[in-house]
MIDOSE-1310 file (N, C-alpha, C; in nm, 2 decimals, decimal comma, always signed):
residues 279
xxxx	-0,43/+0,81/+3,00/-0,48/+0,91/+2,90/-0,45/+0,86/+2,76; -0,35/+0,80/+2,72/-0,32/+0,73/+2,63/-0,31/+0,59/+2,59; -0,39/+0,55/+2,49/-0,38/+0,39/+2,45/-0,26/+0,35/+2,46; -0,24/+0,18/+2,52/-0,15/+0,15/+2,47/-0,11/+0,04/+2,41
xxxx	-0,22/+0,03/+2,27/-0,20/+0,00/+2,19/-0,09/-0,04/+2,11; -0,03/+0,08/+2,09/+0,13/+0,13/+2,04/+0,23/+0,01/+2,08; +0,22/-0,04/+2,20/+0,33/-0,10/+2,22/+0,40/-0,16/+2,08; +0,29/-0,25/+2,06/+0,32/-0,37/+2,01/+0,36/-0,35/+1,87
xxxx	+0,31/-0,24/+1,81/+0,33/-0,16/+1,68/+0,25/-0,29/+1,56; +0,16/-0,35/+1,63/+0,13/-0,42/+1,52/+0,06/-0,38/+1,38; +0,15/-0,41/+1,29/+0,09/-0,37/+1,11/-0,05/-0,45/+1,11; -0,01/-0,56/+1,12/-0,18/-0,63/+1,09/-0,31/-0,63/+1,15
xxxx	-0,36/-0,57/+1,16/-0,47/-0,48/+1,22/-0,57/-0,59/+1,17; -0,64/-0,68/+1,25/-0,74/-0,79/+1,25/-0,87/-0,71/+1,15; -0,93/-0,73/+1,02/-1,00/-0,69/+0,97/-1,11/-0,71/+1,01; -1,14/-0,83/+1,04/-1,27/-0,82/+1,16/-1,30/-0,78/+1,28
xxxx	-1,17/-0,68/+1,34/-1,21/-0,65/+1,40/-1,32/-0,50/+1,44; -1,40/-0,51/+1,56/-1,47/-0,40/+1,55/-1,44/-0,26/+1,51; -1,57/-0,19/+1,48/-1,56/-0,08/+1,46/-1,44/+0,02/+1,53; -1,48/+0,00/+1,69/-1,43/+0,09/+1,79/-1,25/+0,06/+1,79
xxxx	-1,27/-0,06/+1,78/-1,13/-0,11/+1,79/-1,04/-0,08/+1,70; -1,02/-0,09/+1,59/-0,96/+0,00/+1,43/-0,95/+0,09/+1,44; -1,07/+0,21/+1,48/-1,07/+0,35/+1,50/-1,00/+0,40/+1,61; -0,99/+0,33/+1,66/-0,90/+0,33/+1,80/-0,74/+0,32/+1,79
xxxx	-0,75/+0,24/+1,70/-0,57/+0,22/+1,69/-0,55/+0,33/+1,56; -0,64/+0,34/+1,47/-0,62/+0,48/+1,39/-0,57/+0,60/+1,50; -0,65/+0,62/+1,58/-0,63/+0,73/+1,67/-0,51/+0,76/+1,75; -0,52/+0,66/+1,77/-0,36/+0,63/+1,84/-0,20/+0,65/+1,77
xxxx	-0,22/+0,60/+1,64/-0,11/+0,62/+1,53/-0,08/+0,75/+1,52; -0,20/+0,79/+1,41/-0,20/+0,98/+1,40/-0,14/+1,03/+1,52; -0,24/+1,04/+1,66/-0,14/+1,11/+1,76/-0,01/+1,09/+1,77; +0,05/+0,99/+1,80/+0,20/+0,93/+1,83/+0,27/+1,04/+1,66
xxxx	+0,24/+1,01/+1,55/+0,29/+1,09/+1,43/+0,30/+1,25/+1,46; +0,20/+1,28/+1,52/+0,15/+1,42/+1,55/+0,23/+1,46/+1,64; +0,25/+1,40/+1,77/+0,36/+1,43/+1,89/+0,47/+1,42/+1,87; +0,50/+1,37/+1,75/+0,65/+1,34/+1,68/+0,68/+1,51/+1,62
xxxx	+0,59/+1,53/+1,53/+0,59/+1,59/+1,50/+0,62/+1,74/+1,49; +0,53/+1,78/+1,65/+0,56/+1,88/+1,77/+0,73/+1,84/+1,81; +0,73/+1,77/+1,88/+0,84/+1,73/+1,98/+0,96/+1,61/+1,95; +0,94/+1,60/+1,81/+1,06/+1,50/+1,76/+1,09/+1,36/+1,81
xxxx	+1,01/+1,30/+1,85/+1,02/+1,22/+1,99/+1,10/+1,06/+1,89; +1,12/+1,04/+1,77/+1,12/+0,90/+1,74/+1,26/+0,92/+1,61; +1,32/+0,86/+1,56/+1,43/+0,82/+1,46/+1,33/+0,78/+1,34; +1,41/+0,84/+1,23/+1,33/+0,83/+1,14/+1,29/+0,71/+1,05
xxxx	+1,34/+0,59/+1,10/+1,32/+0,46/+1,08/+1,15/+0,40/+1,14; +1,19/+0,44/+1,28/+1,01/+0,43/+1,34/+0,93/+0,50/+1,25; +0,93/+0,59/+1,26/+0,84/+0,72/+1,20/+0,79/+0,65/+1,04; +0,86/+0,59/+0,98/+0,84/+0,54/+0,86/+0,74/+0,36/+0,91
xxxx	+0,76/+0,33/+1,00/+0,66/+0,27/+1,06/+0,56/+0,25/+1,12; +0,56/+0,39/+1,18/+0,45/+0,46/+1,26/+0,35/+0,51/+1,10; +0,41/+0,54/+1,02/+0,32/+0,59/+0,88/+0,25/+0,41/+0,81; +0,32/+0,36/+0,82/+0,26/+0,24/+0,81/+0,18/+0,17/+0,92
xxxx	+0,17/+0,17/+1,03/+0,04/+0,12/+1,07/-0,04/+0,20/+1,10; -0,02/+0,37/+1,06/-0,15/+0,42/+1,06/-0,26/+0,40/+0,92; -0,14/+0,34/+0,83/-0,18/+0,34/+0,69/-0,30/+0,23/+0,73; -0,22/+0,12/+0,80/-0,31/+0,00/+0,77/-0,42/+0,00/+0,85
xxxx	-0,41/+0,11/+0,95/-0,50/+0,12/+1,06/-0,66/+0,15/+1,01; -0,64/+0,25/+0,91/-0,70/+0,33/+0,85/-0,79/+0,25/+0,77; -0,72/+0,13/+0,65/-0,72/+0,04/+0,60/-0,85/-0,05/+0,66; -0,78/-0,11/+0,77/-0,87/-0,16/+0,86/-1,02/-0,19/+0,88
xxxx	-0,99/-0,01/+0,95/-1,10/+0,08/+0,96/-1,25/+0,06/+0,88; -1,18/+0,11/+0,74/-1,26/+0,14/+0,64/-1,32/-0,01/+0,60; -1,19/-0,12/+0,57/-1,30/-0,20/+0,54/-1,33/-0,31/+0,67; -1,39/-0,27/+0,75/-1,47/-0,27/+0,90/-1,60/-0,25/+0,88
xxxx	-1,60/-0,08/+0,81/-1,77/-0,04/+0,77/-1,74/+0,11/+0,84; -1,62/+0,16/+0,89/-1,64/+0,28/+0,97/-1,62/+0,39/+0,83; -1,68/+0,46/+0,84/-1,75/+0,57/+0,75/-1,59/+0,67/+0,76; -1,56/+0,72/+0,64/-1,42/+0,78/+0,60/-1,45/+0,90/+0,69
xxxx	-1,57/+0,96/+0,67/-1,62/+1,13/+0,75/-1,53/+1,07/+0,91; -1,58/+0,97/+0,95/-1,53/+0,94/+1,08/-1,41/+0,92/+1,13; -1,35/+0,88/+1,02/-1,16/+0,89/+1,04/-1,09/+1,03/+1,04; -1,14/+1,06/+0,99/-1,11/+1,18/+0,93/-1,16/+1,27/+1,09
xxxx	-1,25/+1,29/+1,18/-1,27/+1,36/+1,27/-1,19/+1,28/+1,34; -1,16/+1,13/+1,36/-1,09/+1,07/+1,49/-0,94/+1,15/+1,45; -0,89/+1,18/+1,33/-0,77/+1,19/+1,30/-0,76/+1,36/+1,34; -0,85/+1,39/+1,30/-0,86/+1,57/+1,40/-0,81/+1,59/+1,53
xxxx	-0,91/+1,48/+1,55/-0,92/+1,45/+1,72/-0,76/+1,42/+1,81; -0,69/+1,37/+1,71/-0,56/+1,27/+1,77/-0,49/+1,41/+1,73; -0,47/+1,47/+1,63/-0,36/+1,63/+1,62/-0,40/+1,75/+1,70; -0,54/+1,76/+1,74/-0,56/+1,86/+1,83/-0,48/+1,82/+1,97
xxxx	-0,54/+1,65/+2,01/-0,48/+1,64/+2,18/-0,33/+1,62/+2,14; -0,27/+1,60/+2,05/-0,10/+1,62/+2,02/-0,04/+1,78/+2,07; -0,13/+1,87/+1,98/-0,09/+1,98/+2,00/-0,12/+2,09/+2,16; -0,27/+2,02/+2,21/-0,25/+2,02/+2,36/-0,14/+1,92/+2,47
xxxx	-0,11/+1,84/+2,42/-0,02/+1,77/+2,51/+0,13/+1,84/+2,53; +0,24/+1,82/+2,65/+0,35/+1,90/+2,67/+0,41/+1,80/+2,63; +0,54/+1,80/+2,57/+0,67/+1,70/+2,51/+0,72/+1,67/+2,65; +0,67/+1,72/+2,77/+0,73/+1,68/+2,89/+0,64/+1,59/+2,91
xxxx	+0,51/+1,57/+2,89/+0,44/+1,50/+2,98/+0,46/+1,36/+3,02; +0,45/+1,30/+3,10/+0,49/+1,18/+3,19/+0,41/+1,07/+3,09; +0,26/+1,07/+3,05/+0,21/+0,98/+2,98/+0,27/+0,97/+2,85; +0,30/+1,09/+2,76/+0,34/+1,06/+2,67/+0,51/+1,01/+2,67
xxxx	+0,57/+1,04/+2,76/+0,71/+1,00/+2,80/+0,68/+0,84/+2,78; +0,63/+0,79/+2,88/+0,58/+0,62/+2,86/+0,54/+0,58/+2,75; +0,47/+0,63/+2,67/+0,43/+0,55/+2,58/+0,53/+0,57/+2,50; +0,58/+0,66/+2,43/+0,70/+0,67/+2,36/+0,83/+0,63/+2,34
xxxx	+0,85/+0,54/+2,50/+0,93/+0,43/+2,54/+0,90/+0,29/+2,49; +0,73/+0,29/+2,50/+0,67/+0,13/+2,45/+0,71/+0,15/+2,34; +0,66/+0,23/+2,29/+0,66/+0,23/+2,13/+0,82/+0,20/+2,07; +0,91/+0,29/+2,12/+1,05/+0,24/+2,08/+1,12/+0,09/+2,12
xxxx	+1,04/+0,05/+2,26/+1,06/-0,09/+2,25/+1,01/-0,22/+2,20; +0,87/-0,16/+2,19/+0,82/-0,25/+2,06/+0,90/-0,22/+1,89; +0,92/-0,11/+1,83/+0,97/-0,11/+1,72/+1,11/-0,23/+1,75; +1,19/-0,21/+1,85/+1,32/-0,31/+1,81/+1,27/-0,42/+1,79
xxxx	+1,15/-0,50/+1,82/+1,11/-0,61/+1,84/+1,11/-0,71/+1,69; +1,02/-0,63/+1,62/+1,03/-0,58/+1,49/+1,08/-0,55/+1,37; +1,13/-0,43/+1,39/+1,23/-0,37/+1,33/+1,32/-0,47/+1,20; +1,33/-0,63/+1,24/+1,43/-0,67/+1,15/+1,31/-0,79/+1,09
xxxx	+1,27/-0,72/+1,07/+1,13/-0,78/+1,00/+1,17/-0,80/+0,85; +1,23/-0,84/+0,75/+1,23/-0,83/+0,63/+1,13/-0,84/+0,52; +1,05/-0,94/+0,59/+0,89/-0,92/+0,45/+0,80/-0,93/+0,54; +0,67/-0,87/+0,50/+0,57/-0,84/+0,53/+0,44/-0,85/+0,45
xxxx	+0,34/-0,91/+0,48/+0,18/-0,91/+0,45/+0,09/-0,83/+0,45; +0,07/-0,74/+0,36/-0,04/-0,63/+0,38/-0,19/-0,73/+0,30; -0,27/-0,76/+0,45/-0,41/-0,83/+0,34/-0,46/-0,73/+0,33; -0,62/-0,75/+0,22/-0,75/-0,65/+0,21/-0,83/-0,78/+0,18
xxxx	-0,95/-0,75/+0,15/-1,10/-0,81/+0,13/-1,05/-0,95/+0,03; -0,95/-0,91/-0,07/-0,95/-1,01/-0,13/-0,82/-1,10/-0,15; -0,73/-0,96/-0,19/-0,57/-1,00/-0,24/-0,49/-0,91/-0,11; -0,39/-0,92/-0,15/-0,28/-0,92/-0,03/-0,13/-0,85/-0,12
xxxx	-0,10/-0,75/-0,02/+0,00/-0,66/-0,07/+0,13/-0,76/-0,01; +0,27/-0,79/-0,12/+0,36/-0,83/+0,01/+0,53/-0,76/-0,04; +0,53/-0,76/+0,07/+0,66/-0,67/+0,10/+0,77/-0,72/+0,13; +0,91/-0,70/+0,12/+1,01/-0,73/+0,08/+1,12/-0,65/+0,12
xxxx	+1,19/-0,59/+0,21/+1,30/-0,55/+0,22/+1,42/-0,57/+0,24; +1,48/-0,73/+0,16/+1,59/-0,73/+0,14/+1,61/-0,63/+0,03; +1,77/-0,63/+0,06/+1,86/-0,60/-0,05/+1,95/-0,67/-0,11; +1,91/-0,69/-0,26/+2,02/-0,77/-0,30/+2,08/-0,72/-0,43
xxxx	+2,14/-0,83/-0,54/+2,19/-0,74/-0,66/+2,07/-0,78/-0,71; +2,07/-0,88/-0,75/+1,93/-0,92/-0,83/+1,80/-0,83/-0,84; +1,73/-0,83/-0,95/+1,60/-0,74/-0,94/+1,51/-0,81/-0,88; +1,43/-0,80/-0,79/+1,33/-0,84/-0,74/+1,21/-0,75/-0,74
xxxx	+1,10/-0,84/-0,64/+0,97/-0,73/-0,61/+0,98/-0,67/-0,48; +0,99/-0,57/-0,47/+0,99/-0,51/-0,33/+0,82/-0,51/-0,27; +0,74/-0,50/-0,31/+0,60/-0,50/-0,31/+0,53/-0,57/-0,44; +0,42/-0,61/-0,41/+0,37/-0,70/-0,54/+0,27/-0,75/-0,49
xxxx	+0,15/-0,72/-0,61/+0,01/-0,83/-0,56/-0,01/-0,90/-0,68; -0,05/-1,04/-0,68/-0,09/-1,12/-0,80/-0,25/-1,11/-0,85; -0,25/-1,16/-0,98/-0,34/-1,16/-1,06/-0,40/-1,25/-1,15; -0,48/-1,22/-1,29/-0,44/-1,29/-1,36/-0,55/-1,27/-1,50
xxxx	-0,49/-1,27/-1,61/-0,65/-1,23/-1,73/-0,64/-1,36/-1,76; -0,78/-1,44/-1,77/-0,78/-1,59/-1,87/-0,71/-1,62/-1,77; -0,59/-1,73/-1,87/-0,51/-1,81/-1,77/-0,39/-1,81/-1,77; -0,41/-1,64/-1,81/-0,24/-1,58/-1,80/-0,17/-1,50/-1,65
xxxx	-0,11/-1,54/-1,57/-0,10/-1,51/-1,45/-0,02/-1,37/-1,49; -0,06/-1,24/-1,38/-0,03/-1,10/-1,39/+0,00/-1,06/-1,24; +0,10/-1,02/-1,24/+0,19/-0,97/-1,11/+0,21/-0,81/-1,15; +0,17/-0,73/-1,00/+0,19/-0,59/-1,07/+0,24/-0,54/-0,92
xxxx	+0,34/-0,47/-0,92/+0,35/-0,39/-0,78/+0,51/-0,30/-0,86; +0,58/-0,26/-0,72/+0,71/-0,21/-0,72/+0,83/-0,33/-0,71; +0,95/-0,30/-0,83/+1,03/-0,36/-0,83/+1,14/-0,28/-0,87; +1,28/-0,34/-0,78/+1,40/-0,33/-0,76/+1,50/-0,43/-0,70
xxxx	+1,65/-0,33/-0,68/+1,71/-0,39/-0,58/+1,77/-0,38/-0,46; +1,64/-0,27/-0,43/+1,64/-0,22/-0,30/+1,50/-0,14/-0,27; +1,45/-0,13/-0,14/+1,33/-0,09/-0,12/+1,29/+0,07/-0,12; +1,42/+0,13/-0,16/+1,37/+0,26/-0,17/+1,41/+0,30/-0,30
xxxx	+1,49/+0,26/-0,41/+1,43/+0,28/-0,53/+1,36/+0,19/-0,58; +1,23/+0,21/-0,62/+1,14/+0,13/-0,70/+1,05/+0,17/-0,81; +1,01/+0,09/-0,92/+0,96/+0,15/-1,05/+0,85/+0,06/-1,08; +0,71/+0,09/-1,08/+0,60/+0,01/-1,09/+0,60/-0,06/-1,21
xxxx	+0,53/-0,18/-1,17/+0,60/-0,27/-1,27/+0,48/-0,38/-1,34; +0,44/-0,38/-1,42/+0,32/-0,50/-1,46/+0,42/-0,62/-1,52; +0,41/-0,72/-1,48/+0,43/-0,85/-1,54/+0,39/-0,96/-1,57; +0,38/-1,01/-1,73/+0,26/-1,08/-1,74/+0,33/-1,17/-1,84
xxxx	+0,25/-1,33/-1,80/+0,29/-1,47/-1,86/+0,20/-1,50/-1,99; +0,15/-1,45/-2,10/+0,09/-1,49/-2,14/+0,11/-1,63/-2,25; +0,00/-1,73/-2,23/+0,03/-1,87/-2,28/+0,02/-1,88/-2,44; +0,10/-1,87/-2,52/+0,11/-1,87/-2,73/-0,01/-1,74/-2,72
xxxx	+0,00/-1,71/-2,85/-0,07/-1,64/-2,93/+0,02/-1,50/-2,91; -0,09/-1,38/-3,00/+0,04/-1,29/-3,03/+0,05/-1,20/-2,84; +0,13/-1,10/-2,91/+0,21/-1,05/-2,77/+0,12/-0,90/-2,78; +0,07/-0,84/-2,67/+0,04/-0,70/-2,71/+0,12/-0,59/-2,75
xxxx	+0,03/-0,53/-2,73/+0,17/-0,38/-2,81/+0,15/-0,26/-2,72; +0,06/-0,25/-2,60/+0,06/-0,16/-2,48/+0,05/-0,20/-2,39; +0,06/-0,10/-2,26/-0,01/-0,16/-2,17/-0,08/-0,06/-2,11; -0,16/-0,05/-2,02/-0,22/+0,11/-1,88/-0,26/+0,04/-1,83
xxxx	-0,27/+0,14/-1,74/-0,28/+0,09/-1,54/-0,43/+0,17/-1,54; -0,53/+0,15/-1,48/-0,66/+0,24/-1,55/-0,69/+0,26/-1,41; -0,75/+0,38/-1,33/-0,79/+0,35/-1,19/-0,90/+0,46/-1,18; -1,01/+0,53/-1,03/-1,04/+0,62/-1,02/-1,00/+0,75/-1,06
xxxx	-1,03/+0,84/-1,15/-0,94/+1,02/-1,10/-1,04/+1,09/-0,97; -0,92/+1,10/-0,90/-0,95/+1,13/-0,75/-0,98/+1,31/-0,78; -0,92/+1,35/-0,87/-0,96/+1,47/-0,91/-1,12/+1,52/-0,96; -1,15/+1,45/-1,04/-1,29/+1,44/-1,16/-1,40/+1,38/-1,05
xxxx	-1,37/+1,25/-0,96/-1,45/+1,20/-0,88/-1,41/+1,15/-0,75; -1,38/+1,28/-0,64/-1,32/+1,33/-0,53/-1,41/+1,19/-0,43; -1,50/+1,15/-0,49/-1,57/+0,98/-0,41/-1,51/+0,89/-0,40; -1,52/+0,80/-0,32/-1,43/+0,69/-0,35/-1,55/+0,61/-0,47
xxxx	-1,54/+0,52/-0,54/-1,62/+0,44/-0,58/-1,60/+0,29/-0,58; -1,73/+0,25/-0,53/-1,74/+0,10/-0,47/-1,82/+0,00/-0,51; -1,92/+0,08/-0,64/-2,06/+0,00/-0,70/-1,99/-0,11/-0,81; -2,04/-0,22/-0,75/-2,02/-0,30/-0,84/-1,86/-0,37/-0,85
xxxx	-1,82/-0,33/-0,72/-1,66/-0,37/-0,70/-1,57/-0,33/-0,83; -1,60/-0,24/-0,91/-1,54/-0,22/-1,02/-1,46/-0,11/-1,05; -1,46/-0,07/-1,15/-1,44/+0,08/-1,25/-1,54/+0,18/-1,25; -1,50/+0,31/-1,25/-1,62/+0,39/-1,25/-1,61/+0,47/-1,37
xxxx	-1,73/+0,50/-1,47/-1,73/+0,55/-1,59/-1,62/+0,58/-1,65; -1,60/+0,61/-1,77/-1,50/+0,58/-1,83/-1,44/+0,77/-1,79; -1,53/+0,84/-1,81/-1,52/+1,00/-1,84/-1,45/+1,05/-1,65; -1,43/+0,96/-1,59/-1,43/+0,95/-1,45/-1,23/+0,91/-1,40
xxxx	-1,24/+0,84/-1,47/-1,07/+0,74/-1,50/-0,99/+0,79/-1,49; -0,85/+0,75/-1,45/-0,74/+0,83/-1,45/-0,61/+0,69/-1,53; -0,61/+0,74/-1,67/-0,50/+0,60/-1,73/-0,37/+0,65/-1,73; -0,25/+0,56/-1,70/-0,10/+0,55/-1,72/-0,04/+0,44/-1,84
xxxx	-0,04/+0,46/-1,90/+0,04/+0,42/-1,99/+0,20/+0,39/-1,98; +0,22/+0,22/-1,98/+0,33/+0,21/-2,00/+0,41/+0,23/-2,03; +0,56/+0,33/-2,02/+0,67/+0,36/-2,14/+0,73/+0,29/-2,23; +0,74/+0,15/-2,13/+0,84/+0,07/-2,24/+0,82/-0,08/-2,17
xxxx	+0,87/-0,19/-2,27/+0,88/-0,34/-2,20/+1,04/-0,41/-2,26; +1,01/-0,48/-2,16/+1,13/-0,56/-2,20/+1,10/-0,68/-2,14; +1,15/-0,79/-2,19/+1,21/-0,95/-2,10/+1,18/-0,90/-1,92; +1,12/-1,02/-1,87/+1,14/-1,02/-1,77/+1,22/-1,08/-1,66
xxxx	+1,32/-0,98/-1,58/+1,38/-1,12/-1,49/+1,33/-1,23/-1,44; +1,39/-1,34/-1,43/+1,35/-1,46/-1,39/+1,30/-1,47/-1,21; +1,36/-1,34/-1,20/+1,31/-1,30/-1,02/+1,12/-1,25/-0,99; +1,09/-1,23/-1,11/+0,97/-1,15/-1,13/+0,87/-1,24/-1,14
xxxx	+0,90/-1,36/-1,24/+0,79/-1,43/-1,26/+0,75/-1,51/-1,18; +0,59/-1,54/-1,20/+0,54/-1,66/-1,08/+0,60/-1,83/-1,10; +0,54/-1,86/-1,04/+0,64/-1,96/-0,96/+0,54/-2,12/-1,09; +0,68/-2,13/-1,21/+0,59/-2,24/-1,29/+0,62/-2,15/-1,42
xxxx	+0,64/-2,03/-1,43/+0,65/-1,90/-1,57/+0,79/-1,92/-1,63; +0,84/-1,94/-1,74/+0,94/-1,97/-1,77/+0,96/-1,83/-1,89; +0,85/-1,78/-1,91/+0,92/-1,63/-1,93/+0,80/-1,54/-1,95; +0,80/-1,39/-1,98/+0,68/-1,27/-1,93/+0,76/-1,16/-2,00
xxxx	+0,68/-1,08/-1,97/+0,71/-0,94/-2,02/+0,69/-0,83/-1,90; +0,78/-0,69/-1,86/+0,81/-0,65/-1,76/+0,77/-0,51/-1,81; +0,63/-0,47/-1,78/+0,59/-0,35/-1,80/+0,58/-0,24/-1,74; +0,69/-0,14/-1,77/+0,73/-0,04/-1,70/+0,65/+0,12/-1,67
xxxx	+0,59/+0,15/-1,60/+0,48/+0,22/-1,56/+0,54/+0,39/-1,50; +0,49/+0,47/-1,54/+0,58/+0,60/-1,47/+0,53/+0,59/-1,28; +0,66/+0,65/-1,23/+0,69/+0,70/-1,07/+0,53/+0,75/-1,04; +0,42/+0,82/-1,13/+0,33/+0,92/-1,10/+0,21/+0,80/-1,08
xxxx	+0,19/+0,71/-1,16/+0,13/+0,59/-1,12/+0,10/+0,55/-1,00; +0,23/+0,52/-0,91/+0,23/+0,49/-0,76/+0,20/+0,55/-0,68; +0,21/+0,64/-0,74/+0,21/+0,79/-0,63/+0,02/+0,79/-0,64; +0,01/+0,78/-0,68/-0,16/+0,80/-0,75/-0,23/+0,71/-0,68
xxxx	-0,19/+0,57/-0,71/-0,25/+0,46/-0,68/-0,22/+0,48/-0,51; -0,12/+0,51/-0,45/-0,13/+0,49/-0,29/-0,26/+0,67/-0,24; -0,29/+0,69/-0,29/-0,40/+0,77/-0,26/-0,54/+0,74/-0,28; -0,56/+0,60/-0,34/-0,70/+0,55/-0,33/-0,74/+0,47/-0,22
xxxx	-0,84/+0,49/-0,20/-0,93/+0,40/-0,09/-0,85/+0,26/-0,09; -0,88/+0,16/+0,05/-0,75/+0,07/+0,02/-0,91/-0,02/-0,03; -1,04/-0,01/-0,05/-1,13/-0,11/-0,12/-1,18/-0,09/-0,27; -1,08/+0,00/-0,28/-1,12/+0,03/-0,44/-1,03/-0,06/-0,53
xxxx	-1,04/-0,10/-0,69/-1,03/-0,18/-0,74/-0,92/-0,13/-0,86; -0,83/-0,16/-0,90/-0,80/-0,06/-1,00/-0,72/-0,19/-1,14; -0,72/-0,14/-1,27/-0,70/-0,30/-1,37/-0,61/-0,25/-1,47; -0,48/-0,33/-1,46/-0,42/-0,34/-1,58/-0,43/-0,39/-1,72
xxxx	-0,45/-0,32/-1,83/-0,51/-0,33/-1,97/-0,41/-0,40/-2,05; -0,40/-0,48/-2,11/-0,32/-0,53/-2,26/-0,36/-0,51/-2,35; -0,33/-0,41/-2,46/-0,38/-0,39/-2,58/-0,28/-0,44/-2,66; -0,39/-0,55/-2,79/-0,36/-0,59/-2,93/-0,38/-0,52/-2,99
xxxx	-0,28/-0,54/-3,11/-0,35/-0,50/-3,28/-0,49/-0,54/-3,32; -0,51/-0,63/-3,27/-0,67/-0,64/-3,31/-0,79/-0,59/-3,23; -0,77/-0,53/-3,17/-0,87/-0,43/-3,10/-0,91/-0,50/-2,97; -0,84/-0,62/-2,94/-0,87/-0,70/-2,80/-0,81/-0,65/-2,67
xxxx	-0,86/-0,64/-2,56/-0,78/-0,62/-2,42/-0,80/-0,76/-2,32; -0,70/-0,75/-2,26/-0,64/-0,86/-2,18/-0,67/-0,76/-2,08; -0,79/-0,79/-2,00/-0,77/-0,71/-1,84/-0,74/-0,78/-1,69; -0,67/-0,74/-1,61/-0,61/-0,81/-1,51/-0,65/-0,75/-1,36
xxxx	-0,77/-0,77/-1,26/-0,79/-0,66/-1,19/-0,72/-0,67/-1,07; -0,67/-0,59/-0,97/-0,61/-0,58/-0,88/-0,71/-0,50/-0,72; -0,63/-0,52/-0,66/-0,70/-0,41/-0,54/-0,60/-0,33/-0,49; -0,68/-0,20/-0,47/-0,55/-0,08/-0,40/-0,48/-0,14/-0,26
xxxx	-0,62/-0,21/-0,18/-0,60/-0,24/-0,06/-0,48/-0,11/+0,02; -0,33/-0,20/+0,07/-0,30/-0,15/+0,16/-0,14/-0,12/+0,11; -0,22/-0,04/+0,00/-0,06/-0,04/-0,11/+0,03/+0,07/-0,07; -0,03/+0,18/+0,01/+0,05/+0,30/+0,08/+0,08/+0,26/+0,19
xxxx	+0,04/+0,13/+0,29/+0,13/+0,10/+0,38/+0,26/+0,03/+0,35; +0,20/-0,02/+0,21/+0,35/-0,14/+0,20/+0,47/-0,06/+0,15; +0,43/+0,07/+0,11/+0,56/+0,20/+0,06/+0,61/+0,21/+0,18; +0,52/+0,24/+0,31/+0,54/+0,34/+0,43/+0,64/+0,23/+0,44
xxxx	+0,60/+0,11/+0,46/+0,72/-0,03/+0,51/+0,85/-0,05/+0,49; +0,80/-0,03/+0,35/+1,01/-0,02/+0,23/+1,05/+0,08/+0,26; +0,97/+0,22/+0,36/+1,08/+0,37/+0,35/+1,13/+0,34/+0,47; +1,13/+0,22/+0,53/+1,22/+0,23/+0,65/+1,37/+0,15/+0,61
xxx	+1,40/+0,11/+0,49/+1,54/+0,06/+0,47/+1,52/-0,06/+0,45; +1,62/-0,09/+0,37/+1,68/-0,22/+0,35/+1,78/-0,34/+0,46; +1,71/-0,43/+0,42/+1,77/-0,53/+0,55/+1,89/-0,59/+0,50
């Protein structure tokens, strides 16, 4: 009655793979969350894992070609048979055994690879003193290399972060994170792999900069600037489509921008990943 997919708890969900097959392990995730949910069945370390590969599942999915309307009924589909299933039942007894045996398997996994279409989310859950990236995807405007994700020294506090190398000339004097407003345009938008009108936008504006640790910069950067972005940014940005596009701005005194584009990709799995603790 139940996939058992689950075993293996795998995050990386083959992007080529078929339609049926992504929607399938979406379906599977949701339920297992959903039977949790009813009947408690997992420690809240899995559960913060089980939210990540349904993240990625979903992820997958979407960029597969399967239509959002259809995740969204498979994901119906998986909480209704949760809420008909008994916490006694024998099938779900089994699987809920794979699944906690596959999690140990795992479990001391410290970094991790979230790909999409283009760029690639990566994850980090050491703990150390040093500031690092707990999550981060690369970039770059010109031939100034731009790093933007979550950074800390540990994976569950984290502060979104732009960091950027630029080679002589002057320094900017802002920064914003520019993306969809999911409010104003409840669509995802995909024309043109870009930005969608300006009247459409949702901008964050950096608070403040400073020097960047030498843990931050790319590999060859001998020093950058560490653009600090408010908590509501991330929060924002893990609610977009994982094929939507979203770009960090440098603004001069001279009316110039330095743009840096990024992808949402599988940036709400790579949270789900760091809310299970530090290694």
């Amino acid at each position: 009655m139940l996939a058992a997919t689950l075993a293996a708890l795998t995050l990386a969900a083959p992007v080529g793979a078929a339609r049926a097959a992504v929607t399938d392990a979406f379906y599977d995730r949701v339920f297992m969350l959903a039977a949790h949910q009813k009947c408690d069945l997992f420690e809240p370390k899995l559960i913060a894992a089980l939210d990540a590969a349904a993240l990625q599942a979903r992820g997958a999915a979407l960029r597969a070609g399967t239509p959002a309307a259809d995740l969204s009924a498979a994901a119906a589909r998986a909480r209704s048979k949760a809420s008909r299933t008994a916490c006694d039942d024998g099938d779900l007894s089994r699987v809920r055994a794979r699944v906690q045996a596959g999690f140990v398997g795992w479990s001391r996994a410290a970094r991790m690879s979230f790909p999409g279409d283009r760029s690639a989310w990566r994850g980090d859950r050491y703990e150390g003193e040093a500031t690092g990236w707990r999550l981060v995807q690369d970039s770059a405007t010109g031939g100034s290399p731009v790093r933007f994700g979550l950074v800390g020294t540990g994976p569950k506090i984290t502060v979104p972060t732009a960091v950027v190398s630029f080679v002589g000339g002057p320094r900017p004097y802002a920064a914003r994170l520019v993306m969809r407003d999911r409010e104003m345009a409840p669509r995802v938008w995909l024309t043109g792999g870009g930005l969608p009108p300006e009247s459409v936008r949702r901008v964050f504006f950096a608070g403040w900069a400073h020097a960047a640790a030498p843990g931050l910069l790319t590999e060859g950067a001998r020093q950058g600037e560490a653009w600090i972005f408010p908590a509501e940014a991330a929060n924002a940005l893990a609610q977009l489509d994982p094929r939507e596009t979203f770009v960090i701005e440098f603004l001069f005194r001279d009316d110039s921008v330095a743009s840096a584009r990024f992808e949402a990709g599988d940036f709400a799995a790579g949270r789900a990943f760091l809310a299970m603790g530090a290694i």
